[in-house]
C-alpha positions in Angstrom: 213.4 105.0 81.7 210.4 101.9 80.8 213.5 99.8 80.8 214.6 100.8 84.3 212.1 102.1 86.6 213.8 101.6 89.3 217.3 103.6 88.6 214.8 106.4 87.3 212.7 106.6 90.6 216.3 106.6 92.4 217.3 109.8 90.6 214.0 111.3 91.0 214.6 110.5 94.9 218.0 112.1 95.2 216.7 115.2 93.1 213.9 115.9 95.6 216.8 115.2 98.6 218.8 118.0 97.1 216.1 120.4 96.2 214.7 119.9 100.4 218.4 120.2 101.8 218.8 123.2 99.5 215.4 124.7 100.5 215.9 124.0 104.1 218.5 126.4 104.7 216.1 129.1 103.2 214.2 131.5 105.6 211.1 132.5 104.0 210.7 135.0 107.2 213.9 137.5 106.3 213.4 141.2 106.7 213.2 141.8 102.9 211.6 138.4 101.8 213.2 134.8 101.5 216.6 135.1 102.8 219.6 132.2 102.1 221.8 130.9 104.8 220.7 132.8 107.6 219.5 129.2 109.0 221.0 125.7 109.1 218.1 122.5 109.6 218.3 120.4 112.4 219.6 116.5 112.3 216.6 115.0 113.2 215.0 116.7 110.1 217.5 116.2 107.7 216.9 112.5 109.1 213.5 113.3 107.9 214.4 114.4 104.6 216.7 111.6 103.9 214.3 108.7 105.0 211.7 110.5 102.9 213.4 110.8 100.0 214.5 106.9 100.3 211.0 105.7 100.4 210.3 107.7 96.7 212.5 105.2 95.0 209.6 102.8 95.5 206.9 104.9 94.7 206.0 103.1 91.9 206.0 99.5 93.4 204.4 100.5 96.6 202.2 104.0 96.0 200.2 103.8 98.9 202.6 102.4 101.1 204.7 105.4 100.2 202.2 107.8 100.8 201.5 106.5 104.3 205.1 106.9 105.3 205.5 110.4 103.5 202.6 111.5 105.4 204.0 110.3 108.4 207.2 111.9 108.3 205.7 114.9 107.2 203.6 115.0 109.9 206.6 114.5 112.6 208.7 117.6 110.7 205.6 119.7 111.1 205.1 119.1 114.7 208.8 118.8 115.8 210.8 121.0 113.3 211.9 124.4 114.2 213.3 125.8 111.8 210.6 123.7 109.6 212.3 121.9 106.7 210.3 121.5 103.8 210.0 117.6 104.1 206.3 117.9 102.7 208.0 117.4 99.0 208.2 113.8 100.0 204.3 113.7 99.9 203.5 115.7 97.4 205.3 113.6 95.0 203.9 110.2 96.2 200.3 111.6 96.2 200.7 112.7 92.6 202.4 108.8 91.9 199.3 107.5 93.7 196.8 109.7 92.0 198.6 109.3 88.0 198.1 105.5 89.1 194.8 104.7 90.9 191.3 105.6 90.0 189.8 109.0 90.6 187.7 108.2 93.8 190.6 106.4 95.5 192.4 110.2 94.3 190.1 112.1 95.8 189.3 110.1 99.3 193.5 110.0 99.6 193.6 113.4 98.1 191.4 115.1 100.4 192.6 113.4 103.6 196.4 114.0 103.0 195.3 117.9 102.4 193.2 118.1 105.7 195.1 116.1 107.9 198.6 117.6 107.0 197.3 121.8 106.7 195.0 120.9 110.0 198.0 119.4 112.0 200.2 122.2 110.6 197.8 124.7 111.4 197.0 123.6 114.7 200.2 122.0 116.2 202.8 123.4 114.3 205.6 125.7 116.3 204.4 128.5 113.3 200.7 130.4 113.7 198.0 129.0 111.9 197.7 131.9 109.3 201.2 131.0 107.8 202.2 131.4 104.3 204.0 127.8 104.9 200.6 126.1 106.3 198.8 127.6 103.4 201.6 126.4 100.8 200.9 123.0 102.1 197.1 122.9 101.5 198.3 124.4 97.7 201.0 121.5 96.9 199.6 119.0 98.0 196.2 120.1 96.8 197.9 120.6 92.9 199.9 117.1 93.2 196.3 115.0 93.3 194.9 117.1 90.5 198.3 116.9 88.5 198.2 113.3 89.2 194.4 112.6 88.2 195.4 114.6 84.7 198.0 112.6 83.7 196.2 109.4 84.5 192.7 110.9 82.6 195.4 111.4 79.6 196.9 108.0 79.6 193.3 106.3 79.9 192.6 108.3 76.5 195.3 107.5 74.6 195.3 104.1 75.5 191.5 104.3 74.7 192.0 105.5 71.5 195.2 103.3 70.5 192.9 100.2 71.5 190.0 101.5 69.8 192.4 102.5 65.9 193.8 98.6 66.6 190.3 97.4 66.8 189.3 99.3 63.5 192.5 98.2 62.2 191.4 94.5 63.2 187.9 94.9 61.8 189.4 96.2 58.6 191.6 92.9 58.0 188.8 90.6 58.9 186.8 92.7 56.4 189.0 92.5 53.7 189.1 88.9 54.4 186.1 88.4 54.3 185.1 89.8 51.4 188.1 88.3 49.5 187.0 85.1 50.7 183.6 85.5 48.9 185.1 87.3 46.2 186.7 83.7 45.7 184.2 81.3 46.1 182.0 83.8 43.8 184.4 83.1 41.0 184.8 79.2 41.9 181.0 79.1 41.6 181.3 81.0 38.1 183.9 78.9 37.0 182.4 75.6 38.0 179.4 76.4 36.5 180.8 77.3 33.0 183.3 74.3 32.9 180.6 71.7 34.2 178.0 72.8 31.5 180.4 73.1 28.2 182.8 70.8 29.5 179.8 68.3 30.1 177.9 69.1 26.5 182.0 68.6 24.5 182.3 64.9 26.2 178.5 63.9 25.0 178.9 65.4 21.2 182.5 64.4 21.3 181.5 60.9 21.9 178.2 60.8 19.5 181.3 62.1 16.8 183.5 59.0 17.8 180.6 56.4 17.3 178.8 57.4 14.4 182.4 58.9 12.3 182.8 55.8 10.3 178.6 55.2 9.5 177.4 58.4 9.5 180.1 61.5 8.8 177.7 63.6 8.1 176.3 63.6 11.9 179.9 63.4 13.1 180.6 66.6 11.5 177.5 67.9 13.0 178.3 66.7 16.6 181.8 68.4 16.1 180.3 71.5 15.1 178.5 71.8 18.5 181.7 70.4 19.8 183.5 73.7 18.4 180.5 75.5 19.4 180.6 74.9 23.2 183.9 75.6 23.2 184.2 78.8 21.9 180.9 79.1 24.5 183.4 78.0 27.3 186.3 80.0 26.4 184.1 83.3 26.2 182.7 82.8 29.8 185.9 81.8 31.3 187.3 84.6 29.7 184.5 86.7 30.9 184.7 85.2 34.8 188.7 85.8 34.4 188.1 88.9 33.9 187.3 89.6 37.2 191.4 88.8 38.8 192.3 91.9 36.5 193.9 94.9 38.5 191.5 98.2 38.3 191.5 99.9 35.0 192.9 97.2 32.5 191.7 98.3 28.9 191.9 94.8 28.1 189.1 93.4 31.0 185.6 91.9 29.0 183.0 94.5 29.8 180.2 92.2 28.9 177.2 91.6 30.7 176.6 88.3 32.8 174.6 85.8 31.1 170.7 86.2 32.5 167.0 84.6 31.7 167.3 86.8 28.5 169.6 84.7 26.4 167.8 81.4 28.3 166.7 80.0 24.9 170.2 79.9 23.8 171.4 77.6 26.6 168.6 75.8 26.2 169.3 75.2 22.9 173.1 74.1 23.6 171.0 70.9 25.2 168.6 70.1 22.9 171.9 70.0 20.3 172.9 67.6 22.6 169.8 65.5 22.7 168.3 66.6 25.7 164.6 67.4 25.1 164.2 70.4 27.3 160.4 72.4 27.7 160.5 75.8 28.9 158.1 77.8 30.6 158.6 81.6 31.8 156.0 83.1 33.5 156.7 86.3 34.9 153.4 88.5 34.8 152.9 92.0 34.8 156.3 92.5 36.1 157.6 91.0 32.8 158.3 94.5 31.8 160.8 95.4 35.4 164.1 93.7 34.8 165.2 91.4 37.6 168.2 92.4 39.9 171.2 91.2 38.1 172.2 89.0 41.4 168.9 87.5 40.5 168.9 87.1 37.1 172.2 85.4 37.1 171.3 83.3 39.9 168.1 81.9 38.3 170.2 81.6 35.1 172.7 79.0 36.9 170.1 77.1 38.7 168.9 75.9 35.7 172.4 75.5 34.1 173.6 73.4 36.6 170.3 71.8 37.0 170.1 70.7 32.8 174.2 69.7 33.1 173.0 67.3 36.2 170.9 66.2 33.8 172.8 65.3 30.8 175.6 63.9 32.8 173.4 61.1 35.2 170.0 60.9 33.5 169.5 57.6 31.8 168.9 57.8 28.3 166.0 58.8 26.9 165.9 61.5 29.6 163.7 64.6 29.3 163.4 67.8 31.4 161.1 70.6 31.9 162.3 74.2 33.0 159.6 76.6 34.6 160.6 79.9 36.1 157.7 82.0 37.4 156.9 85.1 39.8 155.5 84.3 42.9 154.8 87.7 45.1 157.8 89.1 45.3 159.9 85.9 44.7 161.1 83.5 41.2 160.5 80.2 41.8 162.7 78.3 39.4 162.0 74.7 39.1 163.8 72.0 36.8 162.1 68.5 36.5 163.8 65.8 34.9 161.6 62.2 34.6 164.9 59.8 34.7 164.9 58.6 31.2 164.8 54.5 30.4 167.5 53.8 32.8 167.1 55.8 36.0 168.7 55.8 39.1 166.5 55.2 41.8 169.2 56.0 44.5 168.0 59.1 46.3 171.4 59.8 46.5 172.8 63.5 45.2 173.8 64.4 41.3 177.3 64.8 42.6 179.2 61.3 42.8 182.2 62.5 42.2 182.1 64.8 45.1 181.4 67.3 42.6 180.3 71.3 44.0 177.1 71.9 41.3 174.5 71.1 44.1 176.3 73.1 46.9 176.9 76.0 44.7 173.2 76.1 43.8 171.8 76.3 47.3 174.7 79.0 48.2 173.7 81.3 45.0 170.2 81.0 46.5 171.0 81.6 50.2 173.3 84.7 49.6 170.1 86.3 47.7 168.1 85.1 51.1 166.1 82.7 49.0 166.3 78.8 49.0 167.2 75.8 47.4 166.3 72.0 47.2 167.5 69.4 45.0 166.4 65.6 45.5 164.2 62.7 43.7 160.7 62.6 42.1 158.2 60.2 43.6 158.5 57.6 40.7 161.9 58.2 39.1 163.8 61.1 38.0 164.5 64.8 40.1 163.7 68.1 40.7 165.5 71.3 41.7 163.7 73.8 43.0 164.8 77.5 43.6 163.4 80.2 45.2 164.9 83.8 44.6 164.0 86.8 46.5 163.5 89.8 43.7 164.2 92.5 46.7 
């Protein structure tokens, strides 16, 4: 029927034809009630009937348009026709189509004057007296079509509201998912750049101090492959940790640990000073010492000054020292790394990243998804600072 609109309309048509030509030879006057073929309609109005009945397969296309003639024809049966034939089912079907497909104010200005002018003109210059059961059967069709028209056209406008309106959701749901897989992502790229940048960074420095002094001094080489083994098993524990995360829900085998924080601070610390980075710490967090941070927070702040130290190690000249302060500020942690540049700085204000590297960006997003801050760029006199600032709420 969607396919073919127009062969349906046609069979709708010549379904109303035969129920009027049927009904027309039906005298609703009979002694006993309605009598059948005690009367036969005239030519000129099963002219009517068929003309009217033609114009319905377009009822669709033109709805107004069909009405108008409908009306018309309706209105020469009821002034003409003796016996009347019942060509009024013409208009009552196209004011329903024009009322199912219109809004309800065009309904109810077409409605009302279709119901007026057709029960008035019947009434009042019709062969039959005003009073009669057909005039008021007119008023009643046509009257029921307009309100039958305006329900189905409310119900369409719902479900169409509430198809549009479970798409949307569904819509909303996909770009939420995405959205949150997306930062689910870059939370584990961060994570994962961060623990292959520091560990991969300290194995290349104690891995070399093994290669020059294994032939003069085995004693230190063991030592720097010690720390070598050290950072490793370091590395491997974290990524095994950050791995974790990609495991379906449930897996007895996922790392419950917790993420490294500002507690075990002196232990990364001490990864660099194994490395020959002199590193001073200071952590002042006052009264609210005794609160623990957020964990966003605390991990955060621990990362900063990860990546900050492996910056550090990898473009410092040598000689290079830094100094690590993380204090509380209002309702804030301010973490700052200095670094003075060692013997043979770089005085490029360029970024720590040459290599196109992501440990900068990654800071300064960690920061901005907490709502904090971040700024990373060179010392007036050599050497540079990162500086953090972490909302606690």
């Amino acid at each position: 029927m969607r396919d073919h609109p127009l062969a349906t309309d046609a069979v709708l048509a010549f379904g109303a034809l035969v129920a009027m030509v049927v009904a027309s030879f039906a005298d609703p006057h009979g002694e006993y009630g309605p009598t059948f073929g005690t009367r036969t309609p005239e030519p000129f109005s099963l002219v009517l009937m068929v003309l009217g009945a033609a114009t319905l397969v377009l009822r669709r296309r033109r709805p107004r348009a069909v009405l108008a003639v409908a009306v018309g024809l309706s209105l020469l049966e009821l002034t003409t026709g003796e016996p009347r034939a019942p060509v009024a089912m013409c208009t009552v079907i196209a004011l329903y189509t024009v009322a199912s497909r219109t809004d309800r104010p065009t309904t109810w200005k077409l409605g009302l004057l279709t119901m007026a002018g057709l029960t008035g003109v019947a009434m009042l210059a019709g062969p039959l007296p005003w009073y009669s059961q057909e005039n008021l059967g007119i008023f009643a069709w046509t009257g029921m079509a307009a309100a039958a028209g305006d329900a189905v056209r409310s119900r369409r406008a719902f479900i169409d509201a509430i198809q549009e309106r479970a798409e949307r959701a569904e819509r909303t749901r996909e770009e939420e998912a995405r959205r949150r897989v997306a930062e689910e992502r870059l939370r584990i790229a961060r994570d994962l750049h961060d623990v292959v940048a520091h560990h991969i960074a300290l194995v290349n420095v104690q891995a070399g101090v093994a290669a020059h002094v294994m032939d003069k001094r085995p004693d230190q080489a063991k030592e720097a492959l010690a720390h070598v083994r050290d950072a490793s098993r370091s590395a491997l524990n974290e990524l095994r940790a950050t791995l974790g995360l990609l495991r379906q829900s449930g897996d007895p085998e996922a790392p419950t640990e917790p993420a490294p924080g500002l507690a075990v601070l002196d232990d990364l610390v001490g990864t660099f000073r194994h490395a020959g980075l002199p590193v001073k710490v200071m952590v002042q967090l006052g009264p609210a010492a005794a609160v623990p941070l957020p964990a966003a927070v605390d991990l955060a702040a621990y990362r900063v000054i990860q990546e900050a130290l492996t910056n550090v190690r990898k473009h410092a000249g040598p000689g290079a020292g830094a100094e690590v302060s993380v204090v509380r500020v209002g309702g804030s942690v301010e973490v700052t790394v200095l670094d003075d540049g060692g013997s043979a700085a770089d005085p490029s204000p360029e970024p720590r990243d040459p290599g196109g590297g992501h440990g900068l960006l990654g800071m300064r997003e960690r920061a901005v998804a907490l709502g904090g801050s971040c700024f990373a760029g060179p010392r007036f006199g050599g050497g540079y600072r990162v500086h953090a600032i972490l909302p606690v709420g």
